[in-house]
MIDOSE-1310 file (N, C-alpha, C; in nm, 2 decimals, decimal comma, always signed):
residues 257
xxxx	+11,06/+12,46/+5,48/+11,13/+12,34/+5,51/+11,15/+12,31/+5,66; +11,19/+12,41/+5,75/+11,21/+12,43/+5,84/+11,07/+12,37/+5,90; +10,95/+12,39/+5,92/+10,86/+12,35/+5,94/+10,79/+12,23/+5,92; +10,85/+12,19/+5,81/+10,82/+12,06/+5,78/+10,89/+11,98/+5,81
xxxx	+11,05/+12,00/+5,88/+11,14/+11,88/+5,97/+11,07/+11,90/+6,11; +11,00/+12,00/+6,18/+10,97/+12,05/+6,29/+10,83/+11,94/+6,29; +10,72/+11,95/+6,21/+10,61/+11,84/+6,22/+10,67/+11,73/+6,23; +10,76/+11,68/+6,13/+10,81/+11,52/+6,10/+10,88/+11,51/+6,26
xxxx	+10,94/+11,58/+6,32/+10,99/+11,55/+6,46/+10,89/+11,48/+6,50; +10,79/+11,60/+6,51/+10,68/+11,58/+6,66/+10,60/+11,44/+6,60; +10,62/+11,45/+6,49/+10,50/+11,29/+6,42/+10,60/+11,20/+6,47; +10,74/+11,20/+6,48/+10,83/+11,05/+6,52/+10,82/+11,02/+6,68
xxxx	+10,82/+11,20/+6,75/+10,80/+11,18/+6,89/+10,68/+11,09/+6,96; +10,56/+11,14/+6,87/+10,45/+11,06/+6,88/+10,45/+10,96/+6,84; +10,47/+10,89/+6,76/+10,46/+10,72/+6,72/+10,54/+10,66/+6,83; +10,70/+10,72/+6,86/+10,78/+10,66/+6,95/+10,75/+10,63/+7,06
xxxx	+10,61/+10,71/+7,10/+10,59/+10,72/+7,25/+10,49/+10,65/+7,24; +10,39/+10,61/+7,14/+10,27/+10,57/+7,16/+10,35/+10,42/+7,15; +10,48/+10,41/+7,08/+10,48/+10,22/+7,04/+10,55/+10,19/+7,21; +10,60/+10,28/+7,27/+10,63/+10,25/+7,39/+10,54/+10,18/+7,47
xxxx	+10,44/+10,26/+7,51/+10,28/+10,28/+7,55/+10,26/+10,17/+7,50; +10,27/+10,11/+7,41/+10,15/+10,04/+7,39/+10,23/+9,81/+7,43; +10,40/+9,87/+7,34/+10,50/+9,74/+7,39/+10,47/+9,71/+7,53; +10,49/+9,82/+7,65/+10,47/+9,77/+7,76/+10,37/+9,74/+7,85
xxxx	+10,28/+9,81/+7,78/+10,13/+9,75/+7,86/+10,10/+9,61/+7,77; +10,17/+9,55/+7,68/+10,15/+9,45/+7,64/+10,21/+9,33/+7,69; +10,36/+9,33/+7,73/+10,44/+9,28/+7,78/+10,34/+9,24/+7,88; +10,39/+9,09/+7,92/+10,35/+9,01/+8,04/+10,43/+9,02/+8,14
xxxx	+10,33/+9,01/+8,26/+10,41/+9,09/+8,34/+10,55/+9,02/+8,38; +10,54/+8,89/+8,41/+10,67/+8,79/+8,47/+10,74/+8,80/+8,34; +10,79/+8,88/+8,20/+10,90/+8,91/+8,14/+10,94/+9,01/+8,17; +10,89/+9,06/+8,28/+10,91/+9,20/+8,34/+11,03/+9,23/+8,45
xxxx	+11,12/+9,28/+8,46/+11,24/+9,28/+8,56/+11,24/+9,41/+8,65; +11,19/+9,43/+8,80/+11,19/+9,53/+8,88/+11,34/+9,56/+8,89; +11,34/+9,67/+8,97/+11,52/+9,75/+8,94/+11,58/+9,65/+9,11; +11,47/+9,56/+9,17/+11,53/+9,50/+9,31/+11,65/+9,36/+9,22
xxxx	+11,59/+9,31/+9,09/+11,67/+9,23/+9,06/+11,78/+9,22/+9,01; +11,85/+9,34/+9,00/+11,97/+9,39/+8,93/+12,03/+9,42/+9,08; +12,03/+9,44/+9,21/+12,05/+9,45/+9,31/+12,21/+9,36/+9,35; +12,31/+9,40/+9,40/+12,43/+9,34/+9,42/+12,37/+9,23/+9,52
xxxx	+12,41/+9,08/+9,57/+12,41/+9,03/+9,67/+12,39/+9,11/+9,79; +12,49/+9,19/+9,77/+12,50/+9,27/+9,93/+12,39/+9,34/+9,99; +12,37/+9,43/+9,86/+12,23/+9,51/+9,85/+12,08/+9,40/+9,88; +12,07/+9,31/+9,84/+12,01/+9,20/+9,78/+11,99/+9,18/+10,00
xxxx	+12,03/+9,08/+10,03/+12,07/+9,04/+10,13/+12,04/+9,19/+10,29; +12,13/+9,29/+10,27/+12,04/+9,42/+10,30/+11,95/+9,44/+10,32; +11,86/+9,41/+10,25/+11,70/+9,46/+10,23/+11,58/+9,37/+10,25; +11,71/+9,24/+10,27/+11,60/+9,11/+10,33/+11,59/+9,14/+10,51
xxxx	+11,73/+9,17/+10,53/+11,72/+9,18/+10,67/+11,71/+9,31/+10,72; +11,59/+9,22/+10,82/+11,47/+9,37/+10,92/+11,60/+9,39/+11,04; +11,67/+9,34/+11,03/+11,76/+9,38/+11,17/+11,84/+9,48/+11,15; +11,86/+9,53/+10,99/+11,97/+9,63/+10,95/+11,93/+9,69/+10,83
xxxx	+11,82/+9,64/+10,81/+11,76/+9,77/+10,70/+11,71/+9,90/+10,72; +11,82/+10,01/+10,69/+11,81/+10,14/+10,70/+11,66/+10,20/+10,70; +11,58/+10,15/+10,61/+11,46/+10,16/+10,58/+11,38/+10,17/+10,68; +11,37/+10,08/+10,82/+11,31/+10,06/+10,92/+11,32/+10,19/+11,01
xxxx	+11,41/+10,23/+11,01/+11,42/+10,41/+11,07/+11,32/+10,49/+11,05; +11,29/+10,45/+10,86/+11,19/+10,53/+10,83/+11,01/+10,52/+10,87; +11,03/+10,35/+10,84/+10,91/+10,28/+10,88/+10,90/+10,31/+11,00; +10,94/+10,34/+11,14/+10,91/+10,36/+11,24/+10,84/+10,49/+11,25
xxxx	+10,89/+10,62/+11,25/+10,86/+10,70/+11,18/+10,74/+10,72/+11,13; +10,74/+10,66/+11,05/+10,59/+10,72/+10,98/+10,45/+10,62/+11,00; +10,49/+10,54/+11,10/+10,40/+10,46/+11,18/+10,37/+10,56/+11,27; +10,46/+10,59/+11,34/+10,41/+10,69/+11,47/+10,33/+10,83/+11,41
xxxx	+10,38/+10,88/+11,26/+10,28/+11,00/+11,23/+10,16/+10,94/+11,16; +10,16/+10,84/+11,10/+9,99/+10,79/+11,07/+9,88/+10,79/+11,18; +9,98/+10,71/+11,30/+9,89/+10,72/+11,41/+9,90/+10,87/+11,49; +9,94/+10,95/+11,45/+9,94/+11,03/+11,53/+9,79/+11,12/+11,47
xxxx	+9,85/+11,10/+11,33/+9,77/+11,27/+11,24/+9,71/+11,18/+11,13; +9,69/+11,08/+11,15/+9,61/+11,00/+11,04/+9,50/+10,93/+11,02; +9,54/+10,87/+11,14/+9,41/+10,74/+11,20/+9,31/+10,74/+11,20; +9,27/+10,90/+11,29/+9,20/+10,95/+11,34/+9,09/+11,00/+11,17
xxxx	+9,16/+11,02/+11,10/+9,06/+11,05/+10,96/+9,04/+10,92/+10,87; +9,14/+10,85/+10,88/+9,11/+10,71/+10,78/+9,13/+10,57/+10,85; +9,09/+10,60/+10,97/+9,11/+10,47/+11,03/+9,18/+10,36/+11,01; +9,12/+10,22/+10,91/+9,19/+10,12/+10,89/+9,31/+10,17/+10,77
xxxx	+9,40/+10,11/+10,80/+9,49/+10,12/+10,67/+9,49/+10,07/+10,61; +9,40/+9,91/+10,55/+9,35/+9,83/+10,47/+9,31/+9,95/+10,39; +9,20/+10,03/+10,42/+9,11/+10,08/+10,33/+9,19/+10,19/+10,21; +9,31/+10,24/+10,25/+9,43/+10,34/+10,21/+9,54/+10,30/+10,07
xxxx	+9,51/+10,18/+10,13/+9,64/+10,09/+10,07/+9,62/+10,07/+9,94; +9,51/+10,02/+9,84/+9,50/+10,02/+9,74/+9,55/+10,15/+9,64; +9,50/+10,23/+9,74/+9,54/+10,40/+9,65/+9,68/+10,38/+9,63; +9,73/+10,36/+9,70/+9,88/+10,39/+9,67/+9,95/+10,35/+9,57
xxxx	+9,90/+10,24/+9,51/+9,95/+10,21/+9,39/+9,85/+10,30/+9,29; +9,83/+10,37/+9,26/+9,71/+10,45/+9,18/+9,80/+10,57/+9,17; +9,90/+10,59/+9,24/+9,94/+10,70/+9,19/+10,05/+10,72/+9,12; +10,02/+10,85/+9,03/+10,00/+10,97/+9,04/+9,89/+10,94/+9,00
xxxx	+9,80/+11,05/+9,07/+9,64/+11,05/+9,03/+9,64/+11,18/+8,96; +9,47/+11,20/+8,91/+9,43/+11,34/+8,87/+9,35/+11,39/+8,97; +9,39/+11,48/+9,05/+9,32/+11,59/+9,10/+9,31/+11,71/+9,07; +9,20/+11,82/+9,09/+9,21/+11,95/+9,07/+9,30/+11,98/+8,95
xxxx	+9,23/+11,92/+8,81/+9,28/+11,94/+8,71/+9,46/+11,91/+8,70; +9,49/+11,84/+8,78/+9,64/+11,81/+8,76/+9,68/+11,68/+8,84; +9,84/+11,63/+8,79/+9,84/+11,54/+8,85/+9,95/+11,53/+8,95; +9,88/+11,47/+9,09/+9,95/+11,46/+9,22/+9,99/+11,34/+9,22
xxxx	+10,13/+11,34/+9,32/+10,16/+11,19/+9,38/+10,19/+11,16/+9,49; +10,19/+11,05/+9,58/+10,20/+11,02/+9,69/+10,22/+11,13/+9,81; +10,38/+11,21/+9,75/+10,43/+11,31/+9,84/+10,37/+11,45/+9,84; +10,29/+11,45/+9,70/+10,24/+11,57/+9,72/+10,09/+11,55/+9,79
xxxx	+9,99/+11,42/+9,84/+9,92/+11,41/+9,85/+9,92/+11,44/+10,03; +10,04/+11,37/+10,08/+10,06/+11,37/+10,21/+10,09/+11,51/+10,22; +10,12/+11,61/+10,13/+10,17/+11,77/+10,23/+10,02/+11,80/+10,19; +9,95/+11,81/+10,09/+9,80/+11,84/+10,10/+9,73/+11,81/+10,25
xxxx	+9,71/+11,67/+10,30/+9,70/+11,66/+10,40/+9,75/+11,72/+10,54; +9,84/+11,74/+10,54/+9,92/+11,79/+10,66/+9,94/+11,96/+10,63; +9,87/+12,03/+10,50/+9,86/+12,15/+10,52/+9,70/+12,19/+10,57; +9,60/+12,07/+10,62/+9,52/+12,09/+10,68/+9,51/+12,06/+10,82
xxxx	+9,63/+12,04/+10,84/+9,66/+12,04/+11,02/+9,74/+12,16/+11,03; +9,74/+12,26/+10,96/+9,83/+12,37/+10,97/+10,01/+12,34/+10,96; +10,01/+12,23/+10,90/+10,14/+12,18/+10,86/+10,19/+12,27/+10,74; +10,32/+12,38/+10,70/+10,26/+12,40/+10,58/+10,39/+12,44/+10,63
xxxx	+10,42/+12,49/+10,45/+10,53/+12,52/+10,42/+10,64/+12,41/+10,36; +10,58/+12,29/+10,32/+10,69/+12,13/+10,38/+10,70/+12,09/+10,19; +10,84/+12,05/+10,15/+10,78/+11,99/+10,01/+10,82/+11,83/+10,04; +10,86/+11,78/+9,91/+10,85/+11,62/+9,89/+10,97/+11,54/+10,00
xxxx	+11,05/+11,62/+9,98/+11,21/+11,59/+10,09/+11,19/+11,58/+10,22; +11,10/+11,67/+10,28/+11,05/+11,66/+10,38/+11,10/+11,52/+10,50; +11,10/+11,55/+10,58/+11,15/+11,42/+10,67/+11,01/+11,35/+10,68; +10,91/+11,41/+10,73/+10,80/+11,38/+10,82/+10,76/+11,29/+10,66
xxxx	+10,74/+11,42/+10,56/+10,67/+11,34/+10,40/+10,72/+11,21/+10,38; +10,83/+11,20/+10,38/+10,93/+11,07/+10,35/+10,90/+10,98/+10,44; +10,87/+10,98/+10,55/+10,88/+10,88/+10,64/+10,71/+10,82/+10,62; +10,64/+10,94/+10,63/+10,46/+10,90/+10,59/+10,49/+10,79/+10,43
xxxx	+10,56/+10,85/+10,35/+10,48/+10,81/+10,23/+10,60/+10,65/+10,24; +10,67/+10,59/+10,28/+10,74/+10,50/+10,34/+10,70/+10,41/+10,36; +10,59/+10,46/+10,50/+10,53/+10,36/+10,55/+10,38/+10,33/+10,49; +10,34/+10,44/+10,40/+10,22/+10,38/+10,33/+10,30/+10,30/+10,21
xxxx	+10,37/+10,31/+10,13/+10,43/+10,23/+10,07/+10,46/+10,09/+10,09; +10,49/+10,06/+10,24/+10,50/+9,94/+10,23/+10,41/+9,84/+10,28; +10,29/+9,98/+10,34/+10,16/+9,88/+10,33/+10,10/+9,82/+10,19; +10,18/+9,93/+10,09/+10,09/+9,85/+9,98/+10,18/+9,72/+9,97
xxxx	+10,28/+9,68/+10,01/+10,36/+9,58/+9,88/+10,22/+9,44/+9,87; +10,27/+9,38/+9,74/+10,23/+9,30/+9,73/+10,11/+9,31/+9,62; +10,08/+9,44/+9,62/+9,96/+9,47/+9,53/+9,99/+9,50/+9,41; +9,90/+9,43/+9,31/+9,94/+9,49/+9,15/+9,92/+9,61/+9,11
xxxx	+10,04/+9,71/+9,04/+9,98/+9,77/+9,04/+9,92/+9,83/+8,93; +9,81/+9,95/+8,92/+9,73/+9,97/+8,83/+9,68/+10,12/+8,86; +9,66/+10,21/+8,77/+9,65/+10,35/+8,74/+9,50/+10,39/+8,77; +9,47/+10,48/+8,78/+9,32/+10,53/+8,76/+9,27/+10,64/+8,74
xxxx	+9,26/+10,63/+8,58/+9,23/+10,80/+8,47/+9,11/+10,82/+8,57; +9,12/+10,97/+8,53/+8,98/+11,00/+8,58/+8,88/+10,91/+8,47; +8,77/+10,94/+8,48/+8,61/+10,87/+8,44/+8,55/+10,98/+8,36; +8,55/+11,13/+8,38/+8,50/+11,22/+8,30/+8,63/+11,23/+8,17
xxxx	+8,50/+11,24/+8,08/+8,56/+11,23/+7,92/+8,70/+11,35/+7,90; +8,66/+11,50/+7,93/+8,73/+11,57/+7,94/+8,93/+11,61/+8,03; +8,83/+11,55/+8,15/+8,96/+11,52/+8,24/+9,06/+11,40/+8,18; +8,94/+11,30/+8,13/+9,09/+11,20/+8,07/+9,20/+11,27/+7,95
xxxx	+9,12/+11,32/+7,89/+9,17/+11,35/+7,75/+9,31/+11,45/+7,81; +9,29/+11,54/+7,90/+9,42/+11,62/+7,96/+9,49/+11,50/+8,07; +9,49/+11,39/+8,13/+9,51/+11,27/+8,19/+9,60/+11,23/+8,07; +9,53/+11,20/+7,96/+9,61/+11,13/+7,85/+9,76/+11,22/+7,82
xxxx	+9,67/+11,38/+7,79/+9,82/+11,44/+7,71/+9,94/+11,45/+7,81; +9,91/+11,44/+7,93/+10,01/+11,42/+8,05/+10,12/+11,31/+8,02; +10,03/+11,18/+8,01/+10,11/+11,07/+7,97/+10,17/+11,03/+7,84; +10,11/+11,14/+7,75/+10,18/+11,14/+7,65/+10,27/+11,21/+7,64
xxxx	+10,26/+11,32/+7,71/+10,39/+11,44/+7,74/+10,52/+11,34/+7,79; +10,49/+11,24/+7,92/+10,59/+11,21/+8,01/+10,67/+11,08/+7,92; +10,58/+11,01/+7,80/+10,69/+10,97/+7,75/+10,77/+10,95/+7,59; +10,71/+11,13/+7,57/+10,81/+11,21/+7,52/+10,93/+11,28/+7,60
xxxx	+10,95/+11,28/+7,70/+11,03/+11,34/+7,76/+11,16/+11,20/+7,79; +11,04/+11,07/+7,76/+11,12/+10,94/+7,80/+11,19/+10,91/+7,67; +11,20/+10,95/+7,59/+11,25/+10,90/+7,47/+11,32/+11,04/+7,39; +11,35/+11,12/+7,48/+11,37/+11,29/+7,43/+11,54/+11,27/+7,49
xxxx	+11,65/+11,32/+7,40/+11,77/+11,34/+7,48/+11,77/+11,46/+7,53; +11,86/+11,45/+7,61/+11,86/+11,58/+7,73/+12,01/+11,61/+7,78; +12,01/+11,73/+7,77/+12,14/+11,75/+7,86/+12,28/+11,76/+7,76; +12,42/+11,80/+7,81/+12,50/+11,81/+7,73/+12,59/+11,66/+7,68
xxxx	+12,55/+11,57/+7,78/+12,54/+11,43/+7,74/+12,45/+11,35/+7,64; +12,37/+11,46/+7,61/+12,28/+11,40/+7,51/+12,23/+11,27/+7,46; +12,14/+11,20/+7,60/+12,14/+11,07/+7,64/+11,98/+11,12/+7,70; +11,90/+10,99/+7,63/+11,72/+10,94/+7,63/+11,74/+10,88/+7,76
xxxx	+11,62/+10,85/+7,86/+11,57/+10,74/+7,95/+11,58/+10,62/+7,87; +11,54/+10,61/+7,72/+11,48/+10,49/+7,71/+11,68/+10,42/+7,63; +11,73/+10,52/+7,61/+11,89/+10,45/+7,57/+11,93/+10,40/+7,67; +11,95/+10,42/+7,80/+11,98/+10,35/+7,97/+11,93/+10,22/+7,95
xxxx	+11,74/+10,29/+7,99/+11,67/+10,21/+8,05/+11,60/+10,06/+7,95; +11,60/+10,09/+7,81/+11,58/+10,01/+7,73/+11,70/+9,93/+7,66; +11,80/+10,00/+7,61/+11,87/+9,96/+7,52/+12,01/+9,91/+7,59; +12,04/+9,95/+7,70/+12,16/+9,91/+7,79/+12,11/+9,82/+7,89
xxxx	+12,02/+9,77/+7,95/+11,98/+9,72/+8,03/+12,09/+9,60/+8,10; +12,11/+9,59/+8,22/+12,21/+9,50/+8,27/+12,39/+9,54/+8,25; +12,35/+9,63/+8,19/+12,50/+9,71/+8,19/+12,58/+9,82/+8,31; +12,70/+9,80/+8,28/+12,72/+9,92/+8,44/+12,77/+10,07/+8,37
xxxx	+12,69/+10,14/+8,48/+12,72/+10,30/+8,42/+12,77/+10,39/+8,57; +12,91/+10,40/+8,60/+12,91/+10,49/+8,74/+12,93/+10,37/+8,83; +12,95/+10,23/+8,84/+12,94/+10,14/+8,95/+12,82/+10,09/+8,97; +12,72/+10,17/+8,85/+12,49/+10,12/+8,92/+12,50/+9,97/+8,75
xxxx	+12,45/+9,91/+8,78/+12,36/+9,83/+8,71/+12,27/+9,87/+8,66; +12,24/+9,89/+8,51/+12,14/+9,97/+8,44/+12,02/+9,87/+8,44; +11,91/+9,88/+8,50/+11,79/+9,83/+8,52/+11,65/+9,90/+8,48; +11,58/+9,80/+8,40/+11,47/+9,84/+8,32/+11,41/+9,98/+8,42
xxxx	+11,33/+10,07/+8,37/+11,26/+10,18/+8,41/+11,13/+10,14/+8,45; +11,09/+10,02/+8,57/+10,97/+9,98/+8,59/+10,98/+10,04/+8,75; +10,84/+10,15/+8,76/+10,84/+10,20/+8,89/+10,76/+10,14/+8,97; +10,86/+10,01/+9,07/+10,74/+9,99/+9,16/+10,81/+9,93/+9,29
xxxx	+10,90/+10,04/+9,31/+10,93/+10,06/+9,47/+11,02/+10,18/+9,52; +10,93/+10,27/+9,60/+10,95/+10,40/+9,64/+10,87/+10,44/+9,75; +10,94/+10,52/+9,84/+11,08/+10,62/+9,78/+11,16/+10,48/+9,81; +11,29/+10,52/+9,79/+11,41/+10,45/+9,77/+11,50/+10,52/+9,87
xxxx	+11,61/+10,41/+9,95/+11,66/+10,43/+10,05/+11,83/+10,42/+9,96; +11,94/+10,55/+9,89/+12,03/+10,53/+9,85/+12,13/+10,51/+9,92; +12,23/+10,43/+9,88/+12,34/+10,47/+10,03/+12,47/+10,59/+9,99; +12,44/+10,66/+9,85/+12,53/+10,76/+9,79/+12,44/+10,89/+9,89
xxxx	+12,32/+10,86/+9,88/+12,22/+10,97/+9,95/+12,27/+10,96/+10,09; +12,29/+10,86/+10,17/+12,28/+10,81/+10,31/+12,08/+10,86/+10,42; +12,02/+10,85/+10,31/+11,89/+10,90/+10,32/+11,80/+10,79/+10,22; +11,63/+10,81/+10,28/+11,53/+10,82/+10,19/+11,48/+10,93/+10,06
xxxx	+11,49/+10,89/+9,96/+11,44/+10,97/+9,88/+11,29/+10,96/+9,82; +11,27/+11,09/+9,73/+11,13/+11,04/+9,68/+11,20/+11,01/+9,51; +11,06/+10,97/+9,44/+11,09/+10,98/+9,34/+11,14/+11,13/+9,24; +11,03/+11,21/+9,30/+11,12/+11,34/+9,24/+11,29/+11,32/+9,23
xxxx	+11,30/+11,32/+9,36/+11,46/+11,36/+9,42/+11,53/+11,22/+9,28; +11,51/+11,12/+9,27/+11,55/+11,03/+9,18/+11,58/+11,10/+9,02; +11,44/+11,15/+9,00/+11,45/+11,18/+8,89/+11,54/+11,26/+8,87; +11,52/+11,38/+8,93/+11,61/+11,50/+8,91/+11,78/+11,47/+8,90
xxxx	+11,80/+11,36/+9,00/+11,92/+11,32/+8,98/+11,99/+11,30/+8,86; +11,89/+11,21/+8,76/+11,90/+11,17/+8,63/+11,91/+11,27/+8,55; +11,84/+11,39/+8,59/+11,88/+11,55/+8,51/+12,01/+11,53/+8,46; +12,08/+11,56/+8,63/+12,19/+11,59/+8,65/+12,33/+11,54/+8,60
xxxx	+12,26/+11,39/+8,61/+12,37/+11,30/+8,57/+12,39/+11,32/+8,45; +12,30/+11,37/+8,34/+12,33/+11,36/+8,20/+12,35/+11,55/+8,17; +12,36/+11,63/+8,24/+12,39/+11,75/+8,28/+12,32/+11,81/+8,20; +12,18/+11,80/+8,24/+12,06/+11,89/+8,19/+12,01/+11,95/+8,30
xxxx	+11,91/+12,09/+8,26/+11,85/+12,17/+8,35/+11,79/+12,04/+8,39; +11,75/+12,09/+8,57/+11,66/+11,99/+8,63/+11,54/+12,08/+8,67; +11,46/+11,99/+8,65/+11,33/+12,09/+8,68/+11,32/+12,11/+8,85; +11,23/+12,22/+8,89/+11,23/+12,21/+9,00/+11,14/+12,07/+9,08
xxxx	+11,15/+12,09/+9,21/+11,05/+11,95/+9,27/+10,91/+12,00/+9,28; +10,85/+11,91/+9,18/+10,67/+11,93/+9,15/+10,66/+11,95/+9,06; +10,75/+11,99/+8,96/+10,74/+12,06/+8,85/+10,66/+11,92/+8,73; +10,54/+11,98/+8,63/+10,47/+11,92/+8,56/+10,59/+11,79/+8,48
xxxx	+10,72/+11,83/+8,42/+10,78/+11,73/+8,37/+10,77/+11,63/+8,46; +10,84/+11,61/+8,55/+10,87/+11,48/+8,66/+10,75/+11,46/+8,73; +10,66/+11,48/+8,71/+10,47/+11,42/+8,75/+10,49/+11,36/+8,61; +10,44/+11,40/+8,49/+10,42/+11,38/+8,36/+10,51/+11,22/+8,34
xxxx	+10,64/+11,23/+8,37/+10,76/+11,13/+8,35/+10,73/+11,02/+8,46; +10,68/+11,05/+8,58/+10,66/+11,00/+8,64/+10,50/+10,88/+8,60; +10,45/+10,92/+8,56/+10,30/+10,89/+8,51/+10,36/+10,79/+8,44; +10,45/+10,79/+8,32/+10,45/+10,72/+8,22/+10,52/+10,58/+8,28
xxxx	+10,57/+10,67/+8,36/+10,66/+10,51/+8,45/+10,61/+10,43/+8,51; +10,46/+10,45/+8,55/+10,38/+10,38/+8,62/+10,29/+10,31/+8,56; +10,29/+10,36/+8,42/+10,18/+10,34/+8,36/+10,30/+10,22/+8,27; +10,41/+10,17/+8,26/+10,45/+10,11/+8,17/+10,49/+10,01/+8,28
xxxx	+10,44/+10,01/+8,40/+10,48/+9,91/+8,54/+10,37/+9,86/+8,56; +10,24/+9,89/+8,49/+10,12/+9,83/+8,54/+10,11/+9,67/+8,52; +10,10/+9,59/+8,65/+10,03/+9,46/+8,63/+10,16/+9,42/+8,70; +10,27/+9,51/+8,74/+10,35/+9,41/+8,79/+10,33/+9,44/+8,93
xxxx	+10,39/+9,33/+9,05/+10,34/+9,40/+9,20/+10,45/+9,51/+9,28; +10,37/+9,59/+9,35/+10,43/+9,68/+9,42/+10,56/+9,60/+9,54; +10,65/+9,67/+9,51/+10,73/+9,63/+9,62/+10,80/+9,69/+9,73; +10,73/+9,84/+9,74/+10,73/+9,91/+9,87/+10,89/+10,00/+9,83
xxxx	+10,89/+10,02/+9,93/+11,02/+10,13/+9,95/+11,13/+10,05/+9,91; +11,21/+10,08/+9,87/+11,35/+10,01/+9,84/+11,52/+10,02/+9,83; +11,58/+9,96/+9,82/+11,75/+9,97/+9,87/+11,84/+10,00/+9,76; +11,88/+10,11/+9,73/+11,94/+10,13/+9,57/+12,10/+10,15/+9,64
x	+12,22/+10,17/+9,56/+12,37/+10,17/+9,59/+12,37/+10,35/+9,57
């Protein structure tokens, strides 16, 4: 019996996740609501103006390390820009994203030791960020049959974790981010789960963050283990959020309370 409520789980986990998967890549995109539109006036207003957007600290920043340790390998940043909305990608049998792609790079200038938090990381992946805005965005499985199929179970892992309660609050992503939507939780505005502007500049943080750092928050907040930063859940979780954001446009780094 025991085994047979144990399959019936994982058969509901899977239908749940696949009708997710499939509602939102259906959805058009302009019924779609980015987390900038739930934004207070104040916030709102903030993030319009280049004369006091915190953000610009960072954008400077990571202008001067593209040109410093970058240029020099990828010259135009036209050519760069598209990728960024592509991630998390699959490489080396696993999947990387933005912040882990910039310490890859920068552990071939003998940069090493650095993870996603990183100042230098945060400020690089910032300002490639907001080269992309404007771009729709859109995913890219690998093309070998094999590689997709472990591509797929990733994204099918990340959203069972999205529809999985957690923690001693015993509270789903998709209860927030689906079923509360426009509600207040803590002072925040609960806004649809569509990933498409990062990292995020918090003012509880008084910093840039990455998406890790976000997620893990959400651990916390529902007082579950958090995984560590890199860890396959929050790549996996991450994936599914991008992938249920596809078609809408990128909006670069952004201004959260």
């Amino acid at each position: 019996m025991k085994v047979f409520h144990l399959l019936l789980r994982r058969l509901t986990f899977t239908l749940l996740s696949l009708s997710l998967l499939i509602f939102h890549q259906s959805a058009p995109a302009e019924t779609r609501l980015s987390g900038n539109h739930f934004l207070s006036a104040e916030l709102l207003n903030l993030s319009k103006d280049l004369t006091m957007n915190p953000i610009a600290l960072w954008l400077d920043q990571g202008s001067q390390i593209w040109q410093k340790d970058c240029q020099g390998c990828h010259q135009d940043l036209t050519q760069v820009r598209q990728s960024i909305v592509e991630f998390p990608r699959w490489k080396n049998h696993q999947l990387i994203n933005l912040e882990d792609q910039i310490i890859q790079c920068f552990a071939k200038k003998q940069m090493v030791g650095l993870n996603t938090e990183n100042q230098d990381v945060i400020a690089l992946s910032t300002f490639l960020s907001d080269s992309a805005k404007g771009l729709k965005i859109k995913l890219q499985p690998p093309s070998e049959v094999a590689e997709r199929k472990l591509w797929q179970e990733e994204l099918n892992h990340g959203a069972q974790i999205y529809i999985q309660r957690q923690g001693r609050v015993n509270l789903s992503c998709t209860q927030c981010h689906d079923l509360n939507i426009g509600k207040n939780l803590r002072s925040d505005v609960i806004s649809p789960a569509f990933l498409t502007g990062f990292p995020i500049y918090r003012q509880s943080w008084q910093t840039m963050g990455s998406m890790d750092r976000r997620l893990r928050a959400c651990y916390s907040g529902v007082q579950a283990a958090i995984p560590p930063t890199g860890h396959r859940d929050l790549r996996a979780l991450e994936l599914f959020l991008k992938n249920r954001s596809e078609g809408l446009l990128w909006e670069g780094p952004s201004i959260r309370r």
